[in-house]
Residue, then its C-alpha position, 0 to 999 in steps of 0.5 A: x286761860x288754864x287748859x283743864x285736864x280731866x281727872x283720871x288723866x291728871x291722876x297719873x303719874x308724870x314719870x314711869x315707876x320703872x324710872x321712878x324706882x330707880x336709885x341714883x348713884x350713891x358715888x356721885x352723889x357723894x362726889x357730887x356734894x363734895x364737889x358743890x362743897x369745895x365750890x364754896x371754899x370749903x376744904x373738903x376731901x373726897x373719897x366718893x368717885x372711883x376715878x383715877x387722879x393721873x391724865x389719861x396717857x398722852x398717846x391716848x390724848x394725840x390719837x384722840x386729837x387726829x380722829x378729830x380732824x378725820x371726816x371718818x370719824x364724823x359720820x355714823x359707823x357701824x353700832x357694834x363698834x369700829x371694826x378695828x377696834x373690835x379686834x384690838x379688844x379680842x386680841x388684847x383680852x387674849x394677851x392680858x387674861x388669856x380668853x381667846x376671842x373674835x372681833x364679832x364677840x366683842x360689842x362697844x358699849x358706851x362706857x362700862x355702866x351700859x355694857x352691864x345694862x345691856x348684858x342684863x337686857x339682853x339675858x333676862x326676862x321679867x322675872x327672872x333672877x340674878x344672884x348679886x354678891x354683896x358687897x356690890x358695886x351701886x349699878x348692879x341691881x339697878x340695872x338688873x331690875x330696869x332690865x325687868x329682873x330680880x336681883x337676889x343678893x348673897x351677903x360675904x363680910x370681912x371674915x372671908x375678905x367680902x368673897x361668897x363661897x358655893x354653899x352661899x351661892x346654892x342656898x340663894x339659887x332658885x328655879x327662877x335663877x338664870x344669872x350670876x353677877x361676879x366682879x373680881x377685883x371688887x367695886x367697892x371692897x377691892x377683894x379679889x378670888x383665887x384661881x380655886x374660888x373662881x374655878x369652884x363658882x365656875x363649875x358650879x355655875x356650868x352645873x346648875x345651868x346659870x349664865x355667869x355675867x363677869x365684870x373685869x374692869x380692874x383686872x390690871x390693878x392688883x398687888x402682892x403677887x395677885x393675879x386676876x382670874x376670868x372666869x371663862x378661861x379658868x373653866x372653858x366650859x363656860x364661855x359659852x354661857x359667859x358674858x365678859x364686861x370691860x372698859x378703859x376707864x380704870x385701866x388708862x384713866x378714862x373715865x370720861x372718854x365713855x367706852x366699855x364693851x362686852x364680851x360673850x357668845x355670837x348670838x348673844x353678841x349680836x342680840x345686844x348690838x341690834x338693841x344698842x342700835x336703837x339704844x344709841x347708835x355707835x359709841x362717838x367715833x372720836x373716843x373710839x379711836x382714843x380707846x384702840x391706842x389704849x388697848x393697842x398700845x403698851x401697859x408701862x403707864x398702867x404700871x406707873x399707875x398701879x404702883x402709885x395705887x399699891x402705895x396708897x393702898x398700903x397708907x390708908x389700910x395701916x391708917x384706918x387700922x390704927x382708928x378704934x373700932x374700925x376695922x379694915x381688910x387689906x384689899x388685894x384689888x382695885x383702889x378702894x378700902x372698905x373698912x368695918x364701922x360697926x362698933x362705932x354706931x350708937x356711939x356718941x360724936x359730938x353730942x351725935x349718936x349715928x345709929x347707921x353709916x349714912x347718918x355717920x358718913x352725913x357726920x364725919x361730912x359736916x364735921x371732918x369735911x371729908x367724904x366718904x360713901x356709906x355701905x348702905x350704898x353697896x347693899x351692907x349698912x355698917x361699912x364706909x368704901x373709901x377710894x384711894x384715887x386721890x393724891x397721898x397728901x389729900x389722903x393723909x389728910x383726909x383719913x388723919x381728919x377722920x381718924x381725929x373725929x372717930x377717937x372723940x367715940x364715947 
């Protein structure tokens, strides 16, 4: 016999609108279907997931494999991270960016996605606002808004290689703004700021008041002589109102591995561990002590690495320059391009007329079995984030694929 409900109950709704709202990933979403596709023996290439395609470095590997077979590891440890491996991440911060800091200003987090969520949680009220660069990286504002704040995008476009300026950041700033959201190198369009652009945001930041929440994650993988620049130690001043976030997915390949941190002020710091306590407890004990050899160890395989990502960089870019009616930045970080579609809307494919770059990108999918993410994913419709993460074979074929369908244009 049916248990009845009554009517109001029955009335609500089965999940919250907090969660509701939510987005999911557009990169895994598309890596996702890319994936179901090969599954059934389609000949799919996907240019969707942020990943590294090298193996994470064998001594990162061994490590792992005796912090296995220690009882140490097997029990809970402190929320806020191994203590050791909290003064790893201060000094190799100090080494790699130059940003001087102590182990108790350091929170592991369980992968880069939790650090951001944490750093808004932990800052914001409802209400309050964040201002969020655009093109941006799908997570930002989800985060932003779970955590009960505003997110109050400010649009850069491929005249200024995809970077906001001052002016743009004031017009958007109201009394309600608390945090700037900046991410150099870029996810997804790999731009990067000089040491004057960020040394201007900075000050103007320290001026008008505003925490700055940076996000660094690709501070290694950089070309032409480029150099990364942290906010906090480009303006000093700021650090007490900075939370810094990195992690050892891009750097070292472990992506799976789930272990990020954040940066910033003690009382900040210690706000955020005590919600993490809650939240999940510690980061797996396991992965932490993975994590300490790659922060503690040498830079060489990250250099294998970034040399093979410069090459590719370089391949796709001419690539994608040479396709009609596309228009394609060189992107100075990161490994992804982000290429102008534009003018190839409206235009007939194929007995099709995309008139967006999600109905373009579903396209280019069923036809050229190639995935890419649309810009609609990054909050700027009109553009395609192609990630360069994959072997040069697959990439060569991909593009050439896509460069074949796009010429058809009429």
């Amino acid at each position: 016999m049916a248990v009845s409900q009554d009517t109001a109950s029955s009335a609500q709704p089965r999940v919250s609108a907090r969660i509701a709202g939510i987005t999911p990933s557009a990169t895994l979403a598309v890596d996702a279907k890319a994936k179901a596709l090969k599954a059934e023996g389609r000949p799919v290439i996907g240019f969707g997931a942020g990943q590294p395609d090298f193996p994470t470095p064998d001594h990162v590997v061994e490590a792992a494999v005796a912090a296995v077979r220690d009882r140490a590891n097997h029990g809970y440890t402190a929320a806020a991270g191994l203590p050791e491996l909290r003064e790893a991440i201060a000094a190799k911060t100090e080494r790699d960016s130059g940003l001087s800091c102590s182990a108790s200003q350091v929170l592991v987090t369980n992968g880069g996605k939790q650090a951001v969520y944490s750093a808004f949680a932990t800052l914001l009220d409802p209400g309050d606002e964040v201002l969020l660069p655009a093109p941006y990286w799908t997570t930002y504002p989800e985060s932003i808004t779970l955590a009960g704040g505003v997110p109050v995008q400010v649009t850069a476009d491929e005249s200024t290689g995809y970077r906001v300026g001052v002016d743009q950041l004031e017009a958007a700033r109201t009394e309600r703004t608390k945090v700037l959201l900046f991410n150099s190198p870029s996810n997804p369009t790999g731009s990067v700021y000089s040491r004057e652009q960020v040394a201007e945001i900075g000050r103007w930041a320290l001026e008008k008041g505003i925490w700055v929440v940076t996000d660094e994650i690709y501070e290694h993988l950089v070309y032409d002589g480029v150099r990364a620049e942290s906010m906090p130690v480009v303006v000093p001043e700021l650090a007490d109102r900075t939370l810094v976030l990195n992690g050892v997915a891009k750097t070292w390949s472990m992506t799976g591995w789930r272990v990020g941190w954040l940066i910033g002020p003690e009382d900040v710091v210690s706000a955020a561990a005590s919600f993490q306590s809650h939240l999940c407890g510690n980061v797996a004990n396991v992965s932490q002590r993975a994590a300490l050899a790659a922060v503690a160890g040498p830079l060489d395989v990250v250099e294998t690495m970034r040399s093979a990502f410069d090459s590719r960089r370089r391949t796709i870019v001419s690539m994608l320059s040479d396709i009609p009616g596309v228009e394609c930045p060189t992107p100075e970080g990161a490994f992804y391009a982000y290429p102008s579609v534009k003018a190839l809307l409206g235009t007939e494919i194929r007995g099709q007329r995309p008139t967006d770059t999600v109905e373009l990108a579903d396209l280019i999918l069923a036809e050229a079995e190639v995935a890419v993410v649309p810009g609609e994913a990054f909050g700027t419709p009109g553009y395609f984030r192609f990630s360069y993460a994959l072997a040069e074979q697959d990439l060569i074929e991909g593009v050439t694929r896509v460069a074949d369908l796009l010429a058809e244009a009429k």
